[in-house]
C-alpha positions in Angstrom: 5.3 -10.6 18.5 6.1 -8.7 21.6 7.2 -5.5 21.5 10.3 -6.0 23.2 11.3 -8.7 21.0 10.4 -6.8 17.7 12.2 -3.4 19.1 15.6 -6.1 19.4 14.9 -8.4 16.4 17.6 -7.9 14.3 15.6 -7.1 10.9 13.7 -3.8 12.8 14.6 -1.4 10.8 14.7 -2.7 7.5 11.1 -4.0 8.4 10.1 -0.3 9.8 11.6 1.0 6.6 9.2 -1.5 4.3 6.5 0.0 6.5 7.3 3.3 5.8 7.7 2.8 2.3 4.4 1.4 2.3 2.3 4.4 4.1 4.2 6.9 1.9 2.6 4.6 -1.1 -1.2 4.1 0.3 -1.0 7.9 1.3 0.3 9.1 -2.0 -2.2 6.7 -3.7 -5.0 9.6 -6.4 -7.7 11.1 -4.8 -10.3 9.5 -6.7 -8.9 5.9 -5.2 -9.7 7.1 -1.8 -13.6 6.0 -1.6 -15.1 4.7 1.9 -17.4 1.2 1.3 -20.4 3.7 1.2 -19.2 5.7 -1.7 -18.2 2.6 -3.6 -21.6 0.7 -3.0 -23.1 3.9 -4.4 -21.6 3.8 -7.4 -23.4 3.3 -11.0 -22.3 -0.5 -12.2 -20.0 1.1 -14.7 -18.4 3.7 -12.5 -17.6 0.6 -9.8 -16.1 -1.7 -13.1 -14.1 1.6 -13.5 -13.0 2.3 -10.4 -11.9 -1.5 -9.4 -9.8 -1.7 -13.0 -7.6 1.9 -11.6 -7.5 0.3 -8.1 -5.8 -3.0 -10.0 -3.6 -0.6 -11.8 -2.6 1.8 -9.1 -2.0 -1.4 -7.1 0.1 -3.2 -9.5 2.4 0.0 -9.8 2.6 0.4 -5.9 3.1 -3.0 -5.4 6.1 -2.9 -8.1 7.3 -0.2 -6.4 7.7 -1.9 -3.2 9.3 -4.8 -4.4 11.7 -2.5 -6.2 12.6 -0.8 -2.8 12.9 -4.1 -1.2 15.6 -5.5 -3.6 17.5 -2.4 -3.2 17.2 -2.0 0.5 20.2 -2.9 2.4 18.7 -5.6 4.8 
């Protein structure tokens, strides 16, 4: 989209207010979710198993979270 258009379109700032919402999520997310490709690859089989099963859960809460804000967002 270009810019012009998106800074007019008529759903801008609900949309910016999504993105928001979103960032203050993924920057809020634990600490120990925060791993670069590197540190994941070098994890033990078990660890990795662990750490994708609190990346589901973190993301199912987050993502339930945004919908929540969505629904209650004026648009």
């Amino acid at each position: 989209m270009h810019r012009t258009c998106y800074e007019h379109w008529k759903h801008h700032d609900y949309f910016e207010s999504v993105l928001l919402k979103y960032r203050e999520l993924w920057n809020t997310r634990p600490q120990n979710l925060r791993l670069a490709v590197e540190e994941i690859k070098a994890l033990s089989d078990e660890e990795r198993e662990r750490f994708w099963r609190e990346v589901d859960q973190w993301s199912l809460r987050a993502f339930q979270e945004l919908q929540e804000f969505a629904r209650t967002s004026p648009l």
